[in-house]
N, C-alpha and C positions, 0 to 999 in steps of 0.2 A: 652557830656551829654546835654542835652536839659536842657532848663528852667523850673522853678517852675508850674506847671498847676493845675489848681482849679480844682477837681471835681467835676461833674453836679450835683446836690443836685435836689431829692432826688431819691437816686442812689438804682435803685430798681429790676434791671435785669444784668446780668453778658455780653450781647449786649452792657449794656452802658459803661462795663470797657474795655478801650484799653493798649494795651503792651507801648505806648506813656508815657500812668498816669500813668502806675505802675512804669516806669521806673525812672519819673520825681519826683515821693516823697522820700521825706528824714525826716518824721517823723514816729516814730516807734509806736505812739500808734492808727496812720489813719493806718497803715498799719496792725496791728493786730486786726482791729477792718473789717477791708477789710475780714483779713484772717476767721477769726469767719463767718464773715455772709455767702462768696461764698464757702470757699473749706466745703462739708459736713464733719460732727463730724466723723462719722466712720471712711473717709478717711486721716483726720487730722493728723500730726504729734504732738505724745505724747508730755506736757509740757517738763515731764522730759529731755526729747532729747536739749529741748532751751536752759537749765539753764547752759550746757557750754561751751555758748557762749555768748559773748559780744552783747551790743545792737545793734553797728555796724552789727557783722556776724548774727544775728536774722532778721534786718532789709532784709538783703542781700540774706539769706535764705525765707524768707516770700515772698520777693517781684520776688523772681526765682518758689515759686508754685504757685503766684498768675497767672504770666507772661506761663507757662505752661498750669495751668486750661485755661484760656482765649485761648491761641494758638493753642492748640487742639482741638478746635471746640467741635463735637458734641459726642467725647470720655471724655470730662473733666477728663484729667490725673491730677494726682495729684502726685508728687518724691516722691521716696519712701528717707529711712532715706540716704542711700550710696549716693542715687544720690547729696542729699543736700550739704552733706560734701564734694564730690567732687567740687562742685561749688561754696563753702563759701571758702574753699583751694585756689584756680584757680583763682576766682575774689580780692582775699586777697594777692594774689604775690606767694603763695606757690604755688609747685608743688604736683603731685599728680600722685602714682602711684597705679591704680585698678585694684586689681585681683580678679575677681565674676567669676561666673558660666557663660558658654554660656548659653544667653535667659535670664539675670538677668536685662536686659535694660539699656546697658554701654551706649550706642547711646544717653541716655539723659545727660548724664554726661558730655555729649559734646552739647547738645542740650540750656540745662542751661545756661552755661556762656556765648553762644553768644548772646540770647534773652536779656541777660541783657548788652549787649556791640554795642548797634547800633554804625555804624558807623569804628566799626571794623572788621578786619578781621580773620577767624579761619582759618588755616592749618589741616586738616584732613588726614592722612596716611594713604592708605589704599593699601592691598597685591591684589586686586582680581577685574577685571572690575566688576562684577556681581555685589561685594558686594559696588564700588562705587555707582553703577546706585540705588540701595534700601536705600544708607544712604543718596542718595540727594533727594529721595521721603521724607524720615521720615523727614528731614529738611522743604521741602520744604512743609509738610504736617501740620507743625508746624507755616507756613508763613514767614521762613527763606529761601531768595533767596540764592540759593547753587548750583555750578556745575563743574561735574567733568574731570579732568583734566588727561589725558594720551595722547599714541603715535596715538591716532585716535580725537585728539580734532583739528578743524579746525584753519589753520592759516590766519585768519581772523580777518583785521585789525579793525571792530567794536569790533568783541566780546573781543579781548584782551586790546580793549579801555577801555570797559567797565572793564574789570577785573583789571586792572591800575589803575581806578577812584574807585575803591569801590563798584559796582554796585551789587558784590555777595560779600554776608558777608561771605560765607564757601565757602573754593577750598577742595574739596577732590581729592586727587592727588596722582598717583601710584609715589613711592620714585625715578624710575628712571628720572621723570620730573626736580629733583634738582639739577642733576650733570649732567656733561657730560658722557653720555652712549655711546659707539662702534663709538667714533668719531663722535656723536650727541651732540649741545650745545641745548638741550630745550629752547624752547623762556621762562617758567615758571623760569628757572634757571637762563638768563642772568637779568630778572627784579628782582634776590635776589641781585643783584650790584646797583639794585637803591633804594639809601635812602629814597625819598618820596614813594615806594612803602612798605620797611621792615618799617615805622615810624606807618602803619595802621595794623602791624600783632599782635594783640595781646595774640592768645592763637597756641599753636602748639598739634594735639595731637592724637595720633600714637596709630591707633588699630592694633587688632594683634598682640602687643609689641610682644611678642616669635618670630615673626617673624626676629628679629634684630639677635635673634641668629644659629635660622633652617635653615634661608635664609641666613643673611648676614655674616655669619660665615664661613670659612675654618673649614672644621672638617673629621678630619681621613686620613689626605693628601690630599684630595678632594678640590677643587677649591670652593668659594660660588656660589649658586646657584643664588644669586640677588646679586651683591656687594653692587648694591647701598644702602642696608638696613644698610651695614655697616658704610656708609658715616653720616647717620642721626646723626653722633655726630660731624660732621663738619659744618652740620645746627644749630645746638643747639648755637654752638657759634658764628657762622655768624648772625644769629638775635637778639642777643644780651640775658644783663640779663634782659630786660622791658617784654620779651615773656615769659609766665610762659608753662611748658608744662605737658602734661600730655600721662602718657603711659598704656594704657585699653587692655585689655588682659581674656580669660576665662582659662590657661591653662599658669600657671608659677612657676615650681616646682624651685627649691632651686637655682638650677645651673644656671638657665636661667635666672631668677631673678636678681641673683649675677652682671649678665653681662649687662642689660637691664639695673641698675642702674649705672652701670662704664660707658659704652658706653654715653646715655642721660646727665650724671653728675648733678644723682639725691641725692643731699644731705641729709644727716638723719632730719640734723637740721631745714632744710626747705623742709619737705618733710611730706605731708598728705599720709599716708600707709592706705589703705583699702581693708579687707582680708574677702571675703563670698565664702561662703562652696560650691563648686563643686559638692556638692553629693544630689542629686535629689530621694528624697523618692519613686517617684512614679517610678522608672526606676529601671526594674532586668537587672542581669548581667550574661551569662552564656557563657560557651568555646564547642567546640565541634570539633573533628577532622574531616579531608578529608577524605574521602576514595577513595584511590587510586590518580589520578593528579588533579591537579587545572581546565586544560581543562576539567576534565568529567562534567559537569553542569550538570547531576542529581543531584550532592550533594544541588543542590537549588528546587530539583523538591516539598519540603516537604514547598514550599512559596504559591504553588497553590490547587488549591480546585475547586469543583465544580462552586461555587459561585463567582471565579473571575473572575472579569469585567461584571458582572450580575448586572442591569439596575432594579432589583427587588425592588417593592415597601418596604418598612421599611428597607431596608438592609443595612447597615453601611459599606461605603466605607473605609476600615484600611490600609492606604498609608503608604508605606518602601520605604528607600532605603538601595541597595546594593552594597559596595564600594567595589571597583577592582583598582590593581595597575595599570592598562595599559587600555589605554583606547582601543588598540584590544578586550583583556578581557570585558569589560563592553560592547563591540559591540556584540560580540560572544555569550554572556551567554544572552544577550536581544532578538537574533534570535532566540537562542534555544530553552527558554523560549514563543515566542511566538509561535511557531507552538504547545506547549507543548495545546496551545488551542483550544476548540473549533472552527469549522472551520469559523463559522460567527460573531467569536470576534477576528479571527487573524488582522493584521495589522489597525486595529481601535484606535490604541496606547494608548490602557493598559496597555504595558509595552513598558518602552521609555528607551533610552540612557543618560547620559547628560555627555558632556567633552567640554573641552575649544577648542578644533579642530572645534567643530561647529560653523556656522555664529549667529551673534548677534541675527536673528530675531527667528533662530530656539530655541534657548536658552531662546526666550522670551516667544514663545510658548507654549514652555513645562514647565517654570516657572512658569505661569499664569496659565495652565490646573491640573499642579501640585495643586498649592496653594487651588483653587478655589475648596470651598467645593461641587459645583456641577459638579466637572470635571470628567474625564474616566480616565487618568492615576493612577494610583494604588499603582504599579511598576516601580521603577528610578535606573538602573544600572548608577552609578556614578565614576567619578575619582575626585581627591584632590580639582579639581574645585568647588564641592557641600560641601566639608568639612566646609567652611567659608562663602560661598556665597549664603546659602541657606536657608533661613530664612521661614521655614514651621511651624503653633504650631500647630499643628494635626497630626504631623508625629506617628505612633503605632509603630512603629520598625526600627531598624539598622543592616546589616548582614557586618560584616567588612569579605571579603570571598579573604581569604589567609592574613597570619599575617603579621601585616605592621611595620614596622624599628622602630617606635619609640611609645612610651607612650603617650607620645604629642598628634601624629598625632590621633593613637585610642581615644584618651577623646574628641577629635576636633569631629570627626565622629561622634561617637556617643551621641554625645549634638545636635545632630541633630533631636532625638528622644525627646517623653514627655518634648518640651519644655514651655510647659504652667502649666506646674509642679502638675497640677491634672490628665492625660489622665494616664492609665498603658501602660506601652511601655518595651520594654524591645530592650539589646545589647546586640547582640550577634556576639563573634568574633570565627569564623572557622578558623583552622591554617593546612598545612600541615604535613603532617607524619615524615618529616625530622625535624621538629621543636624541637621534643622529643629527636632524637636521638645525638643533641650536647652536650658536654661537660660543663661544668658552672663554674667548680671543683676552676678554676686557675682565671678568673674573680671575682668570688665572694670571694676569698681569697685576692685578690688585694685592695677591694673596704673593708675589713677589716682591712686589715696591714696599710691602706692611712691613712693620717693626714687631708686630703683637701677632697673637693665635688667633687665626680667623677662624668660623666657623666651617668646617668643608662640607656641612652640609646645607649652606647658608641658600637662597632661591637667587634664581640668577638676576630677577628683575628689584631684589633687595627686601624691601615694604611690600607687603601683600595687604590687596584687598579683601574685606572677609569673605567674599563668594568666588576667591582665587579657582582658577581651573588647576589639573593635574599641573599642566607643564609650565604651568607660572609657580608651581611649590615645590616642585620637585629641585634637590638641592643639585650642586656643583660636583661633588665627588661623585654621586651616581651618575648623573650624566656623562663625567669625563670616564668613568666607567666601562660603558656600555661603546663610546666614541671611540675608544682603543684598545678592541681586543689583541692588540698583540703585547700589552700591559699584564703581565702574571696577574690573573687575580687574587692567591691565596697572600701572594707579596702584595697585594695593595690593602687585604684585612690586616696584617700584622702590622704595616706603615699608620694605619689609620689609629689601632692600639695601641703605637709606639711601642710596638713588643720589639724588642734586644734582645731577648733573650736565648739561650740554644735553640728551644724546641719554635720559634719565631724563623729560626733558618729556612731556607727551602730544603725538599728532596730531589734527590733524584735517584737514577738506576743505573746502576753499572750493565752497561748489554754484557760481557763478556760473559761477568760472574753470576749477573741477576741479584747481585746484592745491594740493599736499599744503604743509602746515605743522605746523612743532613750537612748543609753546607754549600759549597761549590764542587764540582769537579777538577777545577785546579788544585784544590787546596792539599796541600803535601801531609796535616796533621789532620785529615780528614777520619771521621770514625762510626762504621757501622752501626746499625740500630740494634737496638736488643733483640737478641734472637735471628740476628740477620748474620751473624759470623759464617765464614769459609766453614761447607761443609756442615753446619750443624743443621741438624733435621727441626723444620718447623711444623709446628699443629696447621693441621688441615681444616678442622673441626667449624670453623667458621665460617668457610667456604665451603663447605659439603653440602649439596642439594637434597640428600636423604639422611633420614633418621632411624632409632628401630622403630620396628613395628610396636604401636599402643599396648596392644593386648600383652604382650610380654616385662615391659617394662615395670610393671610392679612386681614380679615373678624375681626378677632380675635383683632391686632394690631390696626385696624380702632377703635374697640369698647374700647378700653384700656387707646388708647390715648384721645378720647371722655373724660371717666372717668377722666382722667387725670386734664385734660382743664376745665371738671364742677365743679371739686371739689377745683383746684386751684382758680379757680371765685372766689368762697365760703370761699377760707382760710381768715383768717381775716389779716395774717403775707402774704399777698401774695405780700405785696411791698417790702418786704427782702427777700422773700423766691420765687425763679424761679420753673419751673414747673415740671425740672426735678429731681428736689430734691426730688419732690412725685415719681416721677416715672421716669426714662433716659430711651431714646429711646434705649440704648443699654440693659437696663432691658429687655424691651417688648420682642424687638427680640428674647432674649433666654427664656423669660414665652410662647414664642408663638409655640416657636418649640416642648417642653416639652408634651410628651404621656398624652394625657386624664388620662388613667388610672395612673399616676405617683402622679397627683397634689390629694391629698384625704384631707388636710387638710391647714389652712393659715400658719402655721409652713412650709410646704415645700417651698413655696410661698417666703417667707423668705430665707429658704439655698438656692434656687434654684439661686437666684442673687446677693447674699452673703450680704444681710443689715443686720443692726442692730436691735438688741430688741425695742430699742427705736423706729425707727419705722414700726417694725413690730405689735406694739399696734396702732400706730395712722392709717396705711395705710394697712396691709398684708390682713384681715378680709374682706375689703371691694373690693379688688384687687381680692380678691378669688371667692366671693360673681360674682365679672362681669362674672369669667371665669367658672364658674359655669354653670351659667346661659346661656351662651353660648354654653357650652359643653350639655346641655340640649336642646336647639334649634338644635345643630344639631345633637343630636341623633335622633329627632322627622322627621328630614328632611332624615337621614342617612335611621330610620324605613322607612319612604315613598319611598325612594329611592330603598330599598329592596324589598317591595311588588311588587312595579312597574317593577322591575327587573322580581321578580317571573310571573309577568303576561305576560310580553312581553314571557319569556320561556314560557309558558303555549299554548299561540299565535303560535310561531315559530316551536313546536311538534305538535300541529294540524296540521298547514301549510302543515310540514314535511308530516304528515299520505297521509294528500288528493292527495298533490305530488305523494305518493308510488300508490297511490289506481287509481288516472288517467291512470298513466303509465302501472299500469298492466293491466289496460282495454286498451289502446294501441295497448300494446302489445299483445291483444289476439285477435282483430283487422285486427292491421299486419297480423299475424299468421293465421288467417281466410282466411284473402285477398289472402295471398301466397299458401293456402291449392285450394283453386277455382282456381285462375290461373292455379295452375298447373294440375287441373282436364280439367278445359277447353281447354288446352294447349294438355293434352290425344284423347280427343273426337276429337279436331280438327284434328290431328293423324291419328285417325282413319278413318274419313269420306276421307281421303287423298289414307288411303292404300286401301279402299274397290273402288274407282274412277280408280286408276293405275289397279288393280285386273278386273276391269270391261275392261277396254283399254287393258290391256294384254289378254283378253278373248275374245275378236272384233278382235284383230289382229292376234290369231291363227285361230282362225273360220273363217278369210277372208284368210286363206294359206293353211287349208283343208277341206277335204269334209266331211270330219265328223264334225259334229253341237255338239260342247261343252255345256252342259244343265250347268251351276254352281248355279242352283236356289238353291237348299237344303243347299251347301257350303255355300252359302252366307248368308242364315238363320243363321245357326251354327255359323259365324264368329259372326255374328251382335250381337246373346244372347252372346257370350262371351265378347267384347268388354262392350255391357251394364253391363254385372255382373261383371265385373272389375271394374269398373266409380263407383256403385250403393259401391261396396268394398272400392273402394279410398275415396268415402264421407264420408264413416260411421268411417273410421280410423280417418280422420281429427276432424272429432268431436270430438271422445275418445283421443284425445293425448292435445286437448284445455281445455277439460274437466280435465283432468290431472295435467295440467300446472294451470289453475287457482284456485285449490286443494291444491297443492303445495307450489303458492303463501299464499294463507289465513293462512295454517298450520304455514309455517316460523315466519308470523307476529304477 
């Protein structure tokens, strides 16, 4: 820990606070007097949440949201309540086992304790490259140097200097770095033999925990498919009891759990338990059968429509993925699906593959074209690789296509949709025909008659052979699944995560009122959802099919932040109060994109970036007032723009006319030209045959004695030749005369 540091007095922008000084105070009423001025009211943690905790874990907790506002730059996060306690646990010596939702921001959880442990080191566990390479972004986006450790990290004798001496506060490290793997000693594993290395570990902390038992487990005869998951309780005690650890997880129903805590050897008595609902309001749930095999992919033709991969202005790009157990299947159904397109949006990758067979760059590729709200992929046939490692919050949909072995794996999937927990998304799981037709009868009698937690995703035939087909591994709770849809299925995920908890409830809709509630419909102390109250106007913004116009939108931002900047001049509090407290740059951005027609009053202004009352009186009124005003300039410009338009067309069908009207004078031209050639072309003709006729009449008359008169003939030929010629002119006229008749009438 660093020494005591003076802060700069007088401390008047969040610039001047560094992760150094928060970390270096140990008085608790600078530090709540810190926490007042920079974290905003709205985003504050309630008092009541402080009062049970000591000064100590208060300080500890304050000084880990100061230490986060500050490290996130120009997002100003603020921990939400789980995270806090994870990290008052963690930095207190307790451990800490977190089961939240996928997308509930476990990553801070881990994020926390090390901002506040310069000088230490964090152990990060993670099952998946992809998902190390985004949790050493989010570290290092935080300004915690972190890097990730597997069988492709270079053996180089700087960078492992560096990882010796401290130089990265986080390793995020696939588990088989710790042991000896296939006759492999990891260089990560023989530095757990040096004590000046394990002396700087001080937090250990294992996402994915369910992995310790899907992976590191022997289950049904079957061999584990990672051992090393199963060793991480041979770590536990090798680093002793100074390392507190912590096991994060979206998906830990009863049995898994049970085992996650044996394995780690997480004690009750010292052990922070943190339990958030799994069940995502904004996400439906629906089953649907195959028809006929798994190979036919029409059963996926009903994912396309005119409109996709359509480049069309206002058009909302609604990005799915589709998980396959085999990554042949995900290759297969991405061809099929691609010719399924128009010919000039085939292979333009709209619809993409993604498996762990592919090389890193291609993976980054399509990660980045994915994610990127201005990208073309749409479409992601995926394998188990995307289930964890794919961190999209835009995602509209999930097609899980053919049923997968375990419960587990489907909630993993599908937390891959709506996970910004406003967007509508929906999962939907297709199973084959043979799914229906197993037995259940002698399974679900077993899991009656038992004393102990079975496993629900256990295979029906028990003991599996190692070249098991699908429907000998596929477990019991999916099948009993798919056998009774009239079985709620958002109530058979929360059953499965033994979620109790409020947001574990079901919903439903009042028809009268249209107002959303969790609970029952009987229930007398039933209570609306936030923002669902009688009469209050909710944001539309999420549901709105258009956006503004591109080209405007930095025009719009430029004039905001203007506002911004004059009015903070002006606050009179502007030496405790920063600028984005009037307005965050991540407001703008989404007041900017927001449809003209959407914004009608300073109330929307308000839900559209979720502030408070409080200052939607000081601020919304006059925020509204700029974008007004703007949206009035450029209607003025949009009108001028229009006219202008109509007159260039105006321009361009003249154009067009005089074009038509040359050319048929051209044409009748030509047609002229060609009518006399071919008269003169006659005439010459004939002065030809009456010359040979003359020569033929000289050369009989010089071989007899009779004198051939042909004057009268010749006359006769001469009128006929001319009343033919004087015939051919006068046609040519009338067929020109015709033709440019013809033309006028058309046009």
């Amino acid at each position: 820990m660093e020494s005591m540091q003076t802060l700069p007095e007088p401390l008047s922008d969040v610039s001047e606070l560094t992760i150094s000084h928060i970390i270096a105070l140990d008085a608790i009423e600078e530090v709540r007097k810190l926490y007042d001025v920079f974290i905003p009211s709205e985003k504050a943690i309630k008092n009541e949440f402080w009062k049970e905790y000591s000064e100590k874990e208060e300080l500890c907790g304050k000084k880990a949201s100061l230490a986060l506002f500050v490290a996130s730059g120009d997002r100003r996060i603020v921990p939400r309540e789980f995270q806090l306690k994870a990290t008052i646990a963690l930095c207190s010596g307790k451990d800490a086992l977190i089961d939240v939702g996928t997308g509930y921001g476990k990553t801070f959880c881990m994020v926390l304790p090390t901002l506040l442990s310069p000088g230490n080191i964090s152990l990060v566990v993670s099952p998946l490259k992809k998902l190390q390479e985004m949790q050493v972004l989010e570290f290092r986006a935080c300004g915690i140097s972190a890097l990730a450790i597997n069988e492709d990290t270079p053996n180089d004798e700087n960078l492992w200097q560096d990882i010796i001496s401290g130089h990265y506060s986080v390793l995020v490290v696939q588990a088989e770095q710790f042991f000896v793997d296939k006759g492999h000693f990891p260089r990560l594993a023989r530095l757990l033999y040096q004590r000046k290395f394990i002396k700087q570990i001080r937090f250990l902390l294992i996402d994915e925990a369910h992995c310790l038992y899907t992976m590191g487990t022997s289950l049904y005869g079957l061999p584990a498919f990672r051992p090393a998951w199963n060793y991480l309780a041979e770590l536990r005690t090798r680093l002793g009891s100074n390392v507190t650890v912590a096991a994060l997880s979206g998906t830990l129903p009863k049995h898994i759990k049970h085992v996650v805590k044996q394995r780690l050897q997480l004690d009750d008595d010292n052990l922070c338990n943190i339990k958030l609902s799994c069940n995502r309001p904004n996400i439906s749930y629906a089953i649907h059968e195959i028809v006929g095999e798994l190979s036919d992919y029409r059963n996926l033709d009903f994912l396309l429509s005119n409109e996709t991969g359509s480049r069309a202005e206002g058009r909302r790009r609604r990005k799915g993925i589709v998980f396959h157990d085999s990554v042949e299947g995900a290759i297969a159904a991405k061809n099929f699906q691609d010719l399924q397109l128009p010919i000039e949006r085939r292979g333009k990758g709209i619809i993409r593959h993604y498996n762990s067979y592919m090389s890193e760059e291609y993976l980054q590729v399509v990660y980045d074209d994915f994610r990127d709200p201005n990208g073309v992929c749409e479409i992601l046939h995926a394998t188990e690789a995307a289930s964890t490692g794919l961190d999209v919050r835009d995602v509209y949909w999930v097609v899980q296509y053919g049923i997968s072995r375990e419960m587990t794996i489907t909630q993993q999937r599908g937390g891959r949709c709506g996970r910004d927990g406003v967007t509508p998304s929906i999962h939907l799981i297709m199973f084959e025909p043979w799914a229906k037709t197993i037995d259940l009868t002698a399974a679900l009698k077993e899991q009656e008659n038992s004393n102990e937690i079975l496993d629900p995703d256990r295979p029906i035939c028990g003991k599996l052979p190692v070249k098991a087909k699908k429907r000998e591994r596929t477990g019991v709770s999916m099948l009993r699944l798919v056998q009774h849809p009239e079985i709620c299925i958002r109530k058979t995920f929360t059953r499965s995560n033994d979620d109790e908890s409020d947001d574990g409830q079901l919903l439903y809709q009042d028809s009268c009122t249209n107002i959303k509630y969790r609970g029952t419909p009987t229930d007398p102390h039933r209570k609306a959802l936030e923002g669902e109250a009688q009469g209050e106007k909710r944001s539309t913004s999420v549901a709105t099919p258009n956006y503004r116009r591109v080209p405007w939108r930095a025009s719009l931002a430029s004039r905001l932040a203007r506002w911004r900047f004059d009015t903070w001049k002006q606050d009179p509090l502007k030496a405790v109060r920063p600028q984005y407290l009037l307005l965050s740059d991540k407001a703008i951005d989404m007041l900017v994109r927001i449809h003209p027609n959407e914004v009608v009053n300073f109330e929307q202004v308000t839900l559209a970036i979720g502030e408070s009352k409080d200052w939607e009186k000081k601020w919304a009124k006059q925020i509204f007032d700029v974008i007004r005003l703007f949206d009035v300039e450029v209607g003025v410009l949009e009108e001028k723009e229009q006219l202008e338009e109509v007159e260039r067309k105006k321009r361009r069908k003249l154009e067009k006319e005089r074009e038509e009207i040359e050319g048929n004078r051209r044409a009748f031209r030509m047609e002229t030209e060609e009518r006399h050639r071919q008269t003169h072309a006659s005439s010459s003709s004939r002065e030809e045959i009456m010359q040979r006729l003359e020569q033929l009449s000289a050369e009989a008359a010089a071989r007899s004695t009779f004198q051939f008169q042909p004057v009268n003939k010749r006359k006769k030929l001469a009128d006929v030749f001319e009343a033919d010629a004087v015939h051919r002119q006068k046609e040519a006229e009338r067929r020109a005369h015709e033709f440019i008749a013809q033309r006028q009438g058309a046009k």
